[in-house]
N, C-alpha and C positions, 0 to 999 in steps of 0.2 A: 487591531489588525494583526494578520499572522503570515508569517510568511513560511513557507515549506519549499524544501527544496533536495530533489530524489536525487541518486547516486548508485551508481554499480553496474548500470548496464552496459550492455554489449553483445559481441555473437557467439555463442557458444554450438554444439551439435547435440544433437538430439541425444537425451542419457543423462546428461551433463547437470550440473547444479550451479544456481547463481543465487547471490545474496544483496537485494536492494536495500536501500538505506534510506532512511529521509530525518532530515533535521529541522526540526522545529525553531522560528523566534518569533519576536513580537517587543512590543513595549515595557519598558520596567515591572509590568504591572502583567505581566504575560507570565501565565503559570499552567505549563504545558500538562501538570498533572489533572486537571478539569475539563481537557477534550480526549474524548473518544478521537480515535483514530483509526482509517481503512485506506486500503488500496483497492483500485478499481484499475481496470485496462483498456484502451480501445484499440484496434486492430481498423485498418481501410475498409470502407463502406459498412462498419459494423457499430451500434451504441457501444456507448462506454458502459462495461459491465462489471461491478461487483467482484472482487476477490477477497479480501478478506478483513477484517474490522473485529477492533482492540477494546475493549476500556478501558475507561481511567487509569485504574489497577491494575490490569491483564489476567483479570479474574476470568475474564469470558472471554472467549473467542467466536467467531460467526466465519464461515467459508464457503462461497461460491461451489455449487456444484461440482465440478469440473476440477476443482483444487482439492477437494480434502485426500488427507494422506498425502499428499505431494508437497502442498506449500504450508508452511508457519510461519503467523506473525507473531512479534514481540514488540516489548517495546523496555525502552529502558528511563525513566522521568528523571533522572539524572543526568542527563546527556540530550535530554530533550529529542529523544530520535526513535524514532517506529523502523523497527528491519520486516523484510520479506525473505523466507528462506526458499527458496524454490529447487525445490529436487526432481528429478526423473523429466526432465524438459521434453514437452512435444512440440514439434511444430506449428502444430495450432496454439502454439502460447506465444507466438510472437504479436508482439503489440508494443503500440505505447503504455508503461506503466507511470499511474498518477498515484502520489499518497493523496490525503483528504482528510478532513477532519471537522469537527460539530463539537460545539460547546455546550450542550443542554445532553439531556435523554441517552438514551444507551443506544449501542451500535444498530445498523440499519444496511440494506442494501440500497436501500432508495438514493440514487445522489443526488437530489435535489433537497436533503437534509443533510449536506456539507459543505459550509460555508466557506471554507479555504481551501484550495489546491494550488500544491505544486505543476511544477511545467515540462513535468514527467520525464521519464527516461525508455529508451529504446533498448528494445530486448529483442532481437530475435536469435532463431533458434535452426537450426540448418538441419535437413532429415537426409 
């Protein structure tokens, strides 16, 4: 079992930059370096979609249409914690932000190949 748990949100204005955070645990036996890791978002009346998704390593990156150039993920397997850097804020980015995460294969938009999530954080974004 893995628990995750996101951190950093709030309301900023549109321009503005925010930096999400999520921390990883699990059982003794929990070795945060063997999941891929992403952030996904969901917004009122809308799926949860796709932002952006880590390896293992941080060898690869993958990004939601709509984010590249504006958002970076990291991650740090030390600290057990995946960041979102988000710059140039629009209003259409407010949503609930979820980390996620999957312990096999490499990263994916699909969320129904990630078995843990957090219980998100609220970002909105003022135009």
């Amino acid at each position: 079992q893995v628990q995750l748990a996101e951190s950093g949100g709030g309301l900023v204005q549109a321009g503005d930059s925010l930096r999400l955070s999520c921390a990883a645990s699990g059982r003794t036996t929990f070795n945060f370096n063997s999941y891929a890791m992403a952030w996904f978002r969901q917004s009122p009346g809308k799926e949860r979609e796709f932002v952006a998704g880590i390896t293992w390593n941080g060898g690869m990156t993958l990004y939601g249409d709509s984010m590249k150039g504006r958002f970076t993920i990291s991650r740090d397997n030390a600290k057990n914690s995946v960041y979102l850097q988000m710059n140039s804020l629009k209003s259409e980015d407010t949503a609930v932000y979820y980390c996620a995460s999957k312990s096999s294969g490499g990263i994916t938009r699909m969320r129904d190949q990630y078995a843990y999530w957090g219980q998100g954080t609220q970002v909105t974004v003022s135009s």
